[in-house]
C-alpha positions as CSV (number, residue, x, y, z in Angstrom):
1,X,4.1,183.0,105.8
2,X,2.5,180.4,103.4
3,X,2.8,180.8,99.3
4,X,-1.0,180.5,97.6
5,X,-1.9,180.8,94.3
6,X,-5.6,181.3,93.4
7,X,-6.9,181.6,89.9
8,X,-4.1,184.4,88.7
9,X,-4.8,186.2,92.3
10,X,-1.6,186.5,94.8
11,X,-4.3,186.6,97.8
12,X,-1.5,185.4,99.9
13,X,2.2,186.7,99.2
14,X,4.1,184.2,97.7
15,X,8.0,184.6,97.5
16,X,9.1,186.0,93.7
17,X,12.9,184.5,92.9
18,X,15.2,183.4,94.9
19,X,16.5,184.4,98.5
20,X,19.5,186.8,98.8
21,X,22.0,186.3,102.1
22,X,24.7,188.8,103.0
23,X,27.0,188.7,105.6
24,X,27.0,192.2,107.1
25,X,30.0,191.9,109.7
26,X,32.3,189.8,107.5
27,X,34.9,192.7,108.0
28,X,35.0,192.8,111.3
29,X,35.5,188.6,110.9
30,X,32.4,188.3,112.6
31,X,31.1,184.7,110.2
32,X,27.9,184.0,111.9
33,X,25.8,187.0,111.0
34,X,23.5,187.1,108.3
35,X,20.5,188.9,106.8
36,X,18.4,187.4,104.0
37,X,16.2,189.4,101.9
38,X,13.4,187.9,99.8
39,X,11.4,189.5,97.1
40,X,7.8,189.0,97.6
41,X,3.6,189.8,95.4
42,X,0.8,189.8,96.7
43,X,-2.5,191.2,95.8
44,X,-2.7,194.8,96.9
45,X,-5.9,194.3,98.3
46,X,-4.9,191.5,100.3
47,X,-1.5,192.6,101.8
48,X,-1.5,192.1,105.6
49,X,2.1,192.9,107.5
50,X,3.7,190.3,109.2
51,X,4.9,190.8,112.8
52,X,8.4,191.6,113.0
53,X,9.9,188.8,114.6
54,X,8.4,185.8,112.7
55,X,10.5,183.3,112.1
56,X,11.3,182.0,108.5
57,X,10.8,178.4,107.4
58,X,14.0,176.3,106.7
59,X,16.3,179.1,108.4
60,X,16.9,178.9,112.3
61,X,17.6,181.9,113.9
62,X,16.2,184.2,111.4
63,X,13.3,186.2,112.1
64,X,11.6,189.4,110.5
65,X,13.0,192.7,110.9
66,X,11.4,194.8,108.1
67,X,8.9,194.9,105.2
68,X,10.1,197.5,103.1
69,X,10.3,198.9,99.0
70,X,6.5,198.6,98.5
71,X,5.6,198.9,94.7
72,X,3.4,198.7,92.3
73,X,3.6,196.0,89.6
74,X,0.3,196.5,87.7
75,X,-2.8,193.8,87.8
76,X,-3.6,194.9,91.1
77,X,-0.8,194.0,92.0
78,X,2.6,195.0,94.5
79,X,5.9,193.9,95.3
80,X,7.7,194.2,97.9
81,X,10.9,192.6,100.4
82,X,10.9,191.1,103.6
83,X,14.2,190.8,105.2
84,X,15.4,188.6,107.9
85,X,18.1,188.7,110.4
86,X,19.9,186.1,113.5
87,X,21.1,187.3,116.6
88,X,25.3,188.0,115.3
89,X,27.3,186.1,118.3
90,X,28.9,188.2,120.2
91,X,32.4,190.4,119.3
92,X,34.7,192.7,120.7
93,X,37.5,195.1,119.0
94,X,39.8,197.6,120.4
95,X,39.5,201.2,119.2
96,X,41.8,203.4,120.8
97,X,42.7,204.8,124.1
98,X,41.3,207.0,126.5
99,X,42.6,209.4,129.8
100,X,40.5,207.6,132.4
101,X,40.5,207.7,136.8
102,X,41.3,204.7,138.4
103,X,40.9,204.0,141.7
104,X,43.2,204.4,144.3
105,X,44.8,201.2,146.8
106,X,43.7,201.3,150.7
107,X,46.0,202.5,152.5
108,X,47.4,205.3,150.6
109,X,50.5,205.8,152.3
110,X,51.9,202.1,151.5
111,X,49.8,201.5,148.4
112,X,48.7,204.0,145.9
113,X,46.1,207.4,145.5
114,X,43.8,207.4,143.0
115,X,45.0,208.5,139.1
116,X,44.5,209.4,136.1
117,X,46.1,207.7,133.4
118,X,46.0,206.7,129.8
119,X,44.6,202.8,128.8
120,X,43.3,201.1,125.6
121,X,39.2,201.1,125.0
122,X,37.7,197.9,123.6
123,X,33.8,197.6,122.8
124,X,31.4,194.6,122.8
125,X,28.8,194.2,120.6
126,X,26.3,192.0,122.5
127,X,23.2,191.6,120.7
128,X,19.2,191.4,122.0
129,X,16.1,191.3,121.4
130,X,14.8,195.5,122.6
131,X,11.9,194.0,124.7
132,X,14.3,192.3,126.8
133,X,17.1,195.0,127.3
134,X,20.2,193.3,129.6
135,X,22.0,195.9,131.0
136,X,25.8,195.4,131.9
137,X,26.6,197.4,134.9
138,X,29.0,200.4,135.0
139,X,32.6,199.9,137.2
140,X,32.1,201.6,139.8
141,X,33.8,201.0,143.5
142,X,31.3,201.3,146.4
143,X,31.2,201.1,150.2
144,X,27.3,200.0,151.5
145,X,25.9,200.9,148.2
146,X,28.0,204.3,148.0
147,X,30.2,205.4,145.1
148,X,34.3,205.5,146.3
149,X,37.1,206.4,144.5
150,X,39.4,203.3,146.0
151,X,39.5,200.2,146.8
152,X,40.3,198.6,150.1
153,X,39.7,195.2,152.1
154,X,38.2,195.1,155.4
155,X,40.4,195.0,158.5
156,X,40.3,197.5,161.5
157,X,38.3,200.2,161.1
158,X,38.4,199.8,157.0
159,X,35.2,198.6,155.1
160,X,35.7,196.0,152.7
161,X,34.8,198.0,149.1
162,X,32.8,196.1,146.5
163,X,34.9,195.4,144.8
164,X,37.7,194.5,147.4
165,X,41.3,195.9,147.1
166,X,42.3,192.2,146.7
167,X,40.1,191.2,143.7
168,X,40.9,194.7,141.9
169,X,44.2,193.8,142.2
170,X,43.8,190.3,140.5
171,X,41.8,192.0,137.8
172,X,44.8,194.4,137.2
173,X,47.2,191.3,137.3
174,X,45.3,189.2,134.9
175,X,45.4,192.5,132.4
176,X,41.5,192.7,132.5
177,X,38.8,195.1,131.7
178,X,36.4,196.9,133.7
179,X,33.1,198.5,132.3
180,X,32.6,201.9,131.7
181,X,29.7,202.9,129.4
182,X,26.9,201.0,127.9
183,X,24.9,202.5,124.9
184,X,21.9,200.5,123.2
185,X,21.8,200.9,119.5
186,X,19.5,199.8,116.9
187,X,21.0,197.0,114.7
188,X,17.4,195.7,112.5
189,X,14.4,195.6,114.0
190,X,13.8,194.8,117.3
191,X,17.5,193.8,117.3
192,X,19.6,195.9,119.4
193,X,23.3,196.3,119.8
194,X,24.3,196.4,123.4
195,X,27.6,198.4,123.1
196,X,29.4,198.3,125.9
197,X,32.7,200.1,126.0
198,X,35.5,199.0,128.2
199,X,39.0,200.4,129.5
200,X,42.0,197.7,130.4
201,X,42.2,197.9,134.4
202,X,45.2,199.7,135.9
């Protein structure tokens, strides 16, 4: 948005002081994320919103997320704040444990049944822009496109299960993780936070 000054008039909103930047994630050690709120007048007569997502000058990365804390300031005229925000890289933390299923070895009688068992929970915070949502699918054995509750490698009569018996097994060696929810939440804006919660593979 450009600054203007016109005989006394703020016909264009012009920023009032200096920028403010705060890290919001800092505790979670996440460096990279930052918000910046600027105080800005304009005329009221004159005020037109800026589309979220506009990009401010001399900060890449940061785009608008909100107009907000209209007031008045006499003379015709009102302040209020824009603030911008990046896309926060992406970060994961474990936060407990949970009693999940996991799927059982093909065959049963020289591998292993399904179970249910105990294993830690770590979430991802993946961040997007809503209008392009990216989805991370759920863990979920299949045969031809059919939920199973094992996994198994082709040989004989046995389908191969997606995935196979032999590349569960390598994600259980390697300690891995394995998807098991996915919930959008708003972060500012039209940023979203793509949670998406995962248990260690057992």
């Amino acid at each position: 948005m450009g600054n203007t000054y016109d005989d006394g008039q703020f016909t264009i909103a012009q920023q009032h002081g200096d920028i403010v930047v705060d890290y919001p994630l800092l505790s979670e050690g996440v460096k990279d994320a930052y918000v910046i709120y600027r105080q800005m007048i304009v005329e009221r007569s004159s005020y037109t919103p800026t589309d979220l997502d506009t990009p401010l000058d001399g900060f890449f990365g940061s785009n608008l997320v909100a107009e907000r804390n209209f007031r008045d300031i006499g003379v015709n005229l009102m302040q209020f704040e824009q603030v911008y925000a990046n896309i926060p890289p992406i970060w994961s933390k474990v936060i407990g444990s949970e009693t999940r299923e996991f799927p059982g070895y093909i065959p049963y009688d020289t591998k292993r049944p399904p179970f249910v068992t105990n294993s830690p929970v770590r979430v991802t915070h993946n961040y997007q822009y809503g209008q392009s949502f990216n989805l991370t699918p759920l863990f979920q054995p299949t045969i031809n496109g059919f939920p199973v509750n094992y996994v198994a490698d082709a040989g004989g009569a046995q389908t191969a299960t997606d995935p196979t018996l032999t590349e569960y097994e390598a994600i259980v060696a390697a300690n891995g993780w394995i998807v098991v929810d996915v919930k959008p939440e708003q972060y500012m804006g039209n940023i979203y936070d793509m949670q998406v919660f995962e248990v260690r593979a057992k």
